[in-house]
C-alpha positions in Angstrom: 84.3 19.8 13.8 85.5 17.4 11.1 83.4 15.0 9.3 84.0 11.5 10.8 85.6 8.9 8.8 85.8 5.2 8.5 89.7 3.9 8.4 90.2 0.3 7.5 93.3 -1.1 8.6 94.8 -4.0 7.5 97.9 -5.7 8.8 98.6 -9.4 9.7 100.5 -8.4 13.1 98.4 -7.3 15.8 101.2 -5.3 17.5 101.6 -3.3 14.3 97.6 -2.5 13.7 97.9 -1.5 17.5 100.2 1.2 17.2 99.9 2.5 13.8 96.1 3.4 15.1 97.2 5.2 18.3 99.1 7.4 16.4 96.6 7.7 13.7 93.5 8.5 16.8 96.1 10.6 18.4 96.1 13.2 15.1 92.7 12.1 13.6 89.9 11.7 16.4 87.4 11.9 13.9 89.0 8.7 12.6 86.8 5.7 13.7 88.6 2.6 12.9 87.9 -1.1 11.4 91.0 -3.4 12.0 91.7 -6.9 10.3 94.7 -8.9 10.2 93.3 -10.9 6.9 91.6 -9.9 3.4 88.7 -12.3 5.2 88.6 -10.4 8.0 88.3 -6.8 5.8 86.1 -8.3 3.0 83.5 -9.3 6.4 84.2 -5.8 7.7 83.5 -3.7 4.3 80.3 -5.7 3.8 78.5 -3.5 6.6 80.7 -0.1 6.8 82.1 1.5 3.7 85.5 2.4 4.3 86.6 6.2 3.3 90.1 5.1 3.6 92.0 2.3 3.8 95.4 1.8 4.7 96.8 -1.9 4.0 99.8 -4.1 4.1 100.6 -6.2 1.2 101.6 -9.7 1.5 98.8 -10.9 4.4 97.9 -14.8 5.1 95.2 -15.1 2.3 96.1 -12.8 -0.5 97.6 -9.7 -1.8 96.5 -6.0 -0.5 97.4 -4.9 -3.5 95.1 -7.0 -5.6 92.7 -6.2 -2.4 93.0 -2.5 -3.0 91.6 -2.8 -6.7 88.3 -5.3 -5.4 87.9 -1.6 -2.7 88.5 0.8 -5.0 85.6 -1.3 -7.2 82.9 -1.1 -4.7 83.7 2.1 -3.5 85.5 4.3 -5.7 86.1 7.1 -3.4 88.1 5.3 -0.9 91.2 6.8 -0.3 93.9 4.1 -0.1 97.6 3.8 1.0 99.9 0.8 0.8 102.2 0.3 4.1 104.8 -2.0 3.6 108.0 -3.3 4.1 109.1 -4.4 0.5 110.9 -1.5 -1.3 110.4 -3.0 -4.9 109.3 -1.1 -7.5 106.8 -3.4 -9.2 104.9 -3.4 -6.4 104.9 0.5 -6.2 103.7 0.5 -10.3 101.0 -2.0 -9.3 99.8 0.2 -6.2 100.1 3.4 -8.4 98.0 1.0 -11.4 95.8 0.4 -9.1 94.2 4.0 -8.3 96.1 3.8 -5.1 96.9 7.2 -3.2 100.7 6.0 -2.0 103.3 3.9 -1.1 104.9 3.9 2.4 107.5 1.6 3.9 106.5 1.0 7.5 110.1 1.7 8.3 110.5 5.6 7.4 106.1 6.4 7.0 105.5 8.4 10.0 105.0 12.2 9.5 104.6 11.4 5.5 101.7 9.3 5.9 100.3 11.8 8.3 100.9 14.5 6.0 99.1 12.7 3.0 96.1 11.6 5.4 95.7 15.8 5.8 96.5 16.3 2.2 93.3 14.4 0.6 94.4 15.1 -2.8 94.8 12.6 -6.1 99.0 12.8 -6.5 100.2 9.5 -5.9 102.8 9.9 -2.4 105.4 7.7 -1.8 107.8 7.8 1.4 111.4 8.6 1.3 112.9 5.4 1.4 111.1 4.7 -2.1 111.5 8.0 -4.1 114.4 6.9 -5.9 112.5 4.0 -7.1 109.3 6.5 -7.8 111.9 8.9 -9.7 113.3 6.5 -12.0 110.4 3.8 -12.5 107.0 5.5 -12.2 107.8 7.5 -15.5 109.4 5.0 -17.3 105.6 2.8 -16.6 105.5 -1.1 -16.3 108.0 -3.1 -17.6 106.9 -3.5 -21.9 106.1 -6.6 -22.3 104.0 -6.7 -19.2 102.2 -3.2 -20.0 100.8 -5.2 -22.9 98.8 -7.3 -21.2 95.2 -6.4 -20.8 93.7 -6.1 -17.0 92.1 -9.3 -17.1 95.2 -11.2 -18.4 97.5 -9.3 -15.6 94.6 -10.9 -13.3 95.3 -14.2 -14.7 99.2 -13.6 -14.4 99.1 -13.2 -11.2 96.5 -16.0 -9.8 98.9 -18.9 -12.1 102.0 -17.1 -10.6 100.3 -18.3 -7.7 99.9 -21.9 -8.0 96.6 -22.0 -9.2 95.4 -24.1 -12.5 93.2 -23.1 -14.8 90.2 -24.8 -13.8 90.3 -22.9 -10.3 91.1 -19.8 -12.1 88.1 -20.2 -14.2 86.0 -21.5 -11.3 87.3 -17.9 -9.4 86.8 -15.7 -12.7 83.8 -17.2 -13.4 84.9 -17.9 -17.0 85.2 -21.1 -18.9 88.2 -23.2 -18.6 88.6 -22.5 -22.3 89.0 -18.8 -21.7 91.1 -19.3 -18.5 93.5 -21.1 -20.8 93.6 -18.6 -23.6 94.1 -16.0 -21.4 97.3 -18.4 -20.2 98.6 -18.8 -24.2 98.3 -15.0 -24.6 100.6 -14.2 -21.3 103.4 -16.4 -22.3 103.0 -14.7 -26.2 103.2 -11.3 -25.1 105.5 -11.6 -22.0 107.6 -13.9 -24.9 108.0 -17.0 -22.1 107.8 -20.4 -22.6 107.5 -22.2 -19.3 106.2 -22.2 -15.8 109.8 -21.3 -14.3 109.3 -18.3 -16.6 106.4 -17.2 -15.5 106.8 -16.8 -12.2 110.0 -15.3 -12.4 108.6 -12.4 -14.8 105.7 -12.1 -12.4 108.6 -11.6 -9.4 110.0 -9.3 -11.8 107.0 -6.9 -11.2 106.3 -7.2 -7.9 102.6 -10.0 -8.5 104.7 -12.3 -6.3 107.3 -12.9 -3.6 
């Protein structure tokens, strides 16, 4: 008898989350599952259960499953994860690969290929076919140059001012001083060699932080 495992699944439609675990109970029944339609929802739901995989969307109501993926993969590192979503862009696939996540499915062509890479529990990085020709030519080329420069917590930063936020909330969520929050700033825009707010969002769009 297998070992029973905890599946996280995280999708904002309900109809989606529905049917994607039928078929997942309908190959796995050792699967027991944890559903949430928001990064809330899933943060509330990790608190009590570890999940030993996780299988998330990426743009959701109150954040990024992406980004999501990293806080996971920091609380428990030996949670399997998989991306499902419908954006075929390959910044996002570098980020999800960056990460430490385990693939990249579109939710139009996944199927039997995330099945298969649910039964292969291995560490190669599985995309689905819609995306290989992205995987092909991007994933060994690495991020974009200017952007690979930037350390960790200044691609965090990117990302939350590609987002709207100032630097006070940035500090406030980083739990750094305002100071910091805005050095990190003067260093994105030197080493990703932009010079305004317009710039800066489209370079993060450029990678896949934003929409």
């Amino acid at each position: 008898m297998n070992e029973t495992k905890r599946v996280l699944l995280l999708d904002d439609h309900p109809l989606f989350r529905t049917g994607l675990r039928a078929t997942l109970a309908e190959h796995f029944p050792e699967f027991l599952f944890m559903k949430a339609g928001s990064l809330a929802d899933a943060r509330h739901l990790i608190k009590t259960d570890e999940p030993d995989i996780a299988i998330l969307d990426i743009t959701l109501p109150d954040g990024d499953g992406i980004s999501f993926a990293g806080e996971i993969l920091g609380a428990f590192p030996q949670c399997r994860i998989y991306i499902l979503s419908m954006h075929r862009r390959s910044g996002m696939l570098l980020r999800a690969k960056e990460t430490g996540c385990r693939g990249y499915f579109l939710k139009e062509d996944a199927g039997n290929e995330l099945l298969k890479a649910l039964r292969m529990d291995d560490l190669h990085f599985c995309v689905s076919w819609g995306m290989k020709d992205l995987a092909e030519s991007e994933i060994s080329a690495g991020l974009p140059a200017h952007y690979a420069k930037l350390t960790r917590r200044e691609k965090e930063v990117f990302r939350m001012y590609a987002e709207g936020m100032g630097y006070k909330e940035i500090a406030w969520k980083l739990n750094i001083s305002p100071r910091t929050a805005s050095v990190h700033r003067y260093n994105i825009f030197k080493k990703l060699e932009i010079s305004s707010e317009v710039e800066l969002v489209m370079a993060a769009r450029e990678v896949g932080l934003v929409d």
